[in-house]
Backbone as JSON, one array per atom type, in Angstrom:
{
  "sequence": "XXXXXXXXXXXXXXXXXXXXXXXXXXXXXXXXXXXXXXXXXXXXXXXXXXXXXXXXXXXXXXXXXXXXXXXXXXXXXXXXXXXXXXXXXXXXXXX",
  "N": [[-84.44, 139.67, -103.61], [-84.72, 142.78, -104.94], [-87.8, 144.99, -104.76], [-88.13, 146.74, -107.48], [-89.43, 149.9, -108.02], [-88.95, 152.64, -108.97], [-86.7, 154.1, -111.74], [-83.7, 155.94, -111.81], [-81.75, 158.46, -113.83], [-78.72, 159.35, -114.17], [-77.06, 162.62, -114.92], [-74.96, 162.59, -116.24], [-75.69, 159.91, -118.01], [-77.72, 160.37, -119.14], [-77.04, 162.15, -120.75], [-75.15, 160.83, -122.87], [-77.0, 158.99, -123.09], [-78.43, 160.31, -125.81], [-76.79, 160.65, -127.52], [-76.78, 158.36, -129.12], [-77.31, 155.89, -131.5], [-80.21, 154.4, -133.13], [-80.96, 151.57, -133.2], [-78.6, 150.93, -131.17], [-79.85, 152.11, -129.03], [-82.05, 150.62, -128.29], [-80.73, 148.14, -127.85], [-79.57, 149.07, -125.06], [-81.82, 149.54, -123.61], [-82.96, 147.26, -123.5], [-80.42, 145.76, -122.17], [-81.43, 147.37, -119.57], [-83.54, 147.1, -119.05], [-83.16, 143.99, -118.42], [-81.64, 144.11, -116.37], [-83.28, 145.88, -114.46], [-85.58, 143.73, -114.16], [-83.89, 141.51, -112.84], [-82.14, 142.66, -110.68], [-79.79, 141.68, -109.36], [-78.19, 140.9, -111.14], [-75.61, 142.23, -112.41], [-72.16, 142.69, -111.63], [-70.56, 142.78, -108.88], [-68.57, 145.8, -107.95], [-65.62, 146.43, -106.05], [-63.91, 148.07, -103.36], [-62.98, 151.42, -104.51], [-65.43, 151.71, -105.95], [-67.15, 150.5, -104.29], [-70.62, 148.82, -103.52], [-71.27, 149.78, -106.23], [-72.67, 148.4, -109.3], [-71.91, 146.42, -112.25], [-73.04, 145.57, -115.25], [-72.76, 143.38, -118.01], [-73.19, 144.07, -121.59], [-73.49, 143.44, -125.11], [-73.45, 145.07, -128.23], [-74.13, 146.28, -131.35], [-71.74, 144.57, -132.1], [-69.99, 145.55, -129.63], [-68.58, 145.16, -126.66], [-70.44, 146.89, -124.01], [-70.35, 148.58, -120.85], [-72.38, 148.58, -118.01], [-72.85, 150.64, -115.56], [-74.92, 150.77, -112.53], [-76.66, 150.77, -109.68], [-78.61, 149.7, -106.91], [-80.55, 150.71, -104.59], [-82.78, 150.42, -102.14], [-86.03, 150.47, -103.17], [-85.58, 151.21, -105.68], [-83.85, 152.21, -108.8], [-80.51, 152.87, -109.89], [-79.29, 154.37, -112.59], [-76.52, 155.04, -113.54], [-73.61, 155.42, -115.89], [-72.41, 154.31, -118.81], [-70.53, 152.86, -121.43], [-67.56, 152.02, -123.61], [-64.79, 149.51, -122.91], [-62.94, 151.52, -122.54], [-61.26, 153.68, -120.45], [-63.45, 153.53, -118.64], [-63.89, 152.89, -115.43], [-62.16, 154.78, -114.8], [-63.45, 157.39, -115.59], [-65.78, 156.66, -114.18], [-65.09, 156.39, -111.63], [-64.71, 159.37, -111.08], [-67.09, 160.81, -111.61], [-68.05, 159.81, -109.49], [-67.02, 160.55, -107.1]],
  "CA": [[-84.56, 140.48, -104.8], [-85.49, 144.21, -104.92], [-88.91, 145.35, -106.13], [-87.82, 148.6, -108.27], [-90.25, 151.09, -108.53], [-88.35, 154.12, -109.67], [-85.54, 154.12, -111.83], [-83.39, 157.65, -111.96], [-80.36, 158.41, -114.45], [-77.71, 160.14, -114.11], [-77.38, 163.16, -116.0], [-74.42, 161.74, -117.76], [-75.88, 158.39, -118.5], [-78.96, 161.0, -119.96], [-76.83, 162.5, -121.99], [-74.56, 159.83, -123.53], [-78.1, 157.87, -124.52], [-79.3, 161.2, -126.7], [-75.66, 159.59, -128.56], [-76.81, 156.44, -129.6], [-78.33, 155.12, -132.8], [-81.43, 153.49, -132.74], [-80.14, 149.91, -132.41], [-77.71, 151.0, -130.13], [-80.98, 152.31, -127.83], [-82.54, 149.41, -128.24], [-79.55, 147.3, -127.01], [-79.29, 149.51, -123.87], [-83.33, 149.63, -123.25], [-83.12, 145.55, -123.35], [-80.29, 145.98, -121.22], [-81.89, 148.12, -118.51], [-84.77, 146.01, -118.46], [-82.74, 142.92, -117.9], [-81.33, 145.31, -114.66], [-85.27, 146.01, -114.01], [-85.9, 142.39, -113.76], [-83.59, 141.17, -111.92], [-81.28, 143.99, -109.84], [-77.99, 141.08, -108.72], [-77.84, 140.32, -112.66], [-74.04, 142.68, -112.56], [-70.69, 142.18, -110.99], [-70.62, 143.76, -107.45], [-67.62, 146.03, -107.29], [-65.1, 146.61, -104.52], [-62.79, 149.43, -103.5], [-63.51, 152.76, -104.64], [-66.63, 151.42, -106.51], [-67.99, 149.37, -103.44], [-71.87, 149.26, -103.87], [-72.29, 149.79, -107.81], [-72.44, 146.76, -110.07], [-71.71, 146.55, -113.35], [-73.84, 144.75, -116.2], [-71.6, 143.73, -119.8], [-73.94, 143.01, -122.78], [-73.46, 143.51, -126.56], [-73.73, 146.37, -128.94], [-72.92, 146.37, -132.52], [-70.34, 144.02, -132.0], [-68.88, 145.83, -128.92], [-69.06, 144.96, -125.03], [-71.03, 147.89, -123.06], [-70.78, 147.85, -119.51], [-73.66, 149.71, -117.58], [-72.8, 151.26, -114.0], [-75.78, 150.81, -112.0], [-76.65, 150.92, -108.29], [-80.0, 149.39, -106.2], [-81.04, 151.44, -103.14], [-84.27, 149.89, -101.32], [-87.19, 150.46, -103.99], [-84.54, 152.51, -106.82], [-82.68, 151.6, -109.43], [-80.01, 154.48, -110.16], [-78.15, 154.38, -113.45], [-75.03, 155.92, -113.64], [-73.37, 155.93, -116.55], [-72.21, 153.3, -119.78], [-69.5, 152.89, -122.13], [-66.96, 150.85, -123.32], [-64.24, 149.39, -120.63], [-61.47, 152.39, -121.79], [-61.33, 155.05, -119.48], [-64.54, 153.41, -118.3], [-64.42, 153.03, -114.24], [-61.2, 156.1, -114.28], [-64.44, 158.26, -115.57], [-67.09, 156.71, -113.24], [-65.03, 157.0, -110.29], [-64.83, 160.77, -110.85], [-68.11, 161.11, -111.61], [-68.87, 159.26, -108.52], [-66.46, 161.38, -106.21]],
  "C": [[-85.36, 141.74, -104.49], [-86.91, 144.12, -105.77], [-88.68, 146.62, -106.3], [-89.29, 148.84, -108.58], [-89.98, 152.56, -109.41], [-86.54, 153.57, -110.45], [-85.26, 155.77, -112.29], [-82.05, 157.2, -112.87], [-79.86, 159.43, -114.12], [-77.53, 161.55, -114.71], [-76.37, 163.12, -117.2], [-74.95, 160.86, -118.63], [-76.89, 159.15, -119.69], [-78.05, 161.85, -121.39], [-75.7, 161.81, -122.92], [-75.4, 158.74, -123.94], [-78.44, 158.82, -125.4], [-77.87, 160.66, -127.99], [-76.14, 158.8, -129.32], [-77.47, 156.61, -130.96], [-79.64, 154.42, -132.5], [-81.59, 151.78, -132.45], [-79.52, 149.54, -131.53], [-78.54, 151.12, -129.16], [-81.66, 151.72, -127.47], [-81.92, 148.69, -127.47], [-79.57, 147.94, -125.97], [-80.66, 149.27, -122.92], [-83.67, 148.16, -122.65], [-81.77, 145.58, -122.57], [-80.59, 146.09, -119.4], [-82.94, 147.31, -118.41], [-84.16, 144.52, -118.01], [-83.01, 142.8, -116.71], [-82.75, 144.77, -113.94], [-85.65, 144.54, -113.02], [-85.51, 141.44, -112.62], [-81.76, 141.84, -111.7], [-79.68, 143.21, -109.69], [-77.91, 140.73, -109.97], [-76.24, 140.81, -112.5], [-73.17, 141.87, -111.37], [-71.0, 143.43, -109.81], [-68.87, 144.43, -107.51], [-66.91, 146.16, -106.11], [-64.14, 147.79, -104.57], [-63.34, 150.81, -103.53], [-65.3, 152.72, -105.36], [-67.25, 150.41, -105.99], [-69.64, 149.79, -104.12], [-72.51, 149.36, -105.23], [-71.82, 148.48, -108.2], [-72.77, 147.1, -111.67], [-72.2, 146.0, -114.34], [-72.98, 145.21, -117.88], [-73.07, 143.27, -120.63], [-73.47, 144.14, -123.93], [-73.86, 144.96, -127.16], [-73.23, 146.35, -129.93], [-71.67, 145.86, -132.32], [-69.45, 144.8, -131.2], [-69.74, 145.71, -127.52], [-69.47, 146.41, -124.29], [-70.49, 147.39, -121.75], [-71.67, 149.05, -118.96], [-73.5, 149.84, -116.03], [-74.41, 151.45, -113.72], [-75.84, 150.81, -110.64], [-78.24, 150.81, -107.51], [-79.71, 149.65, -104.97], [-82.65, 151.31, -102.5], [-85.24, 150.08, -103.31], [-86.53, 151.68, -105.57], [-83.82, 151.87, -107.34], [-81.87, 153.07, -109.95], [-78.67, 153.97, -111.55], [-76.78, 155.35, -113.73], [-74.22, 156.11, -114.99], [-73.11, 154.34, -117.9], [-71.36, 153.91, -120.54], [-68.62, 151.52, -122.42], [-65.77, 151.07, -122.61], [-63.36, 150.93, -120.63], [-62.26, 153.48, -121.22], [-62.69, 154.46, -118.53], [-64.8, 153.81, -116.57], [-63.24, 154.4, -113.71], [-62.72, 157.3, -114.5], [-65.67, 157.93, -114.52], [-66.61, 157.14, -111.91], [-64.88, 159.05, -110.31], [-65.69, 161.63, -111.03], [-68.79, 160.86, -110.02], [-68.52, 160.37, -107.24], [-66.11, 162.78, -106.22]]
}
């Protein structure tokens, strides 16, 4: 298990939380601290999205998923949404 020290966002992910509702920020915050806690909590992708991992939880009655990525002592958020368009927009964020 990683020990995170730094986490960095994206500057999408930064500006698709100034979006949210206050319940909704909540739900992402408890989220990201899950992450925090413990880093192999997501799904490890493969393919074009080797390396990031994906974390689903709840929101106003709709599934999030949260692109993330642990690099030695870093947690790097990438971006969130729900699934449509979800990994066609991350991979082109990513590449």
């Amino acid at each position: 298990m990683a020990d995170i020290k730094e986490i960095i966002q994206s500057p999408i992910f930064a500006k698709q939380k100034k979006r949210l509702h206050k319940k909704q920020l909540k739900n992402l915050d408890n989220a990201v601290k899950m992450i925090f806690e413990n880093p192999d909590i997501g799904d490890m992708k493969v393919g074009d999205l080797q390396g990031i991992r994906i974390y689903r939880f709840k929101s106003m009655n709709n599934q999030i998923l949260l692109a993330y990525e642990v690099d030695f002592n870093t947690l790097y958020l990438y971006a969130f949404g729900s699934h449509e368009n979800f990994y066609r927009d991350l991979k082109k964020y990513l590449h």
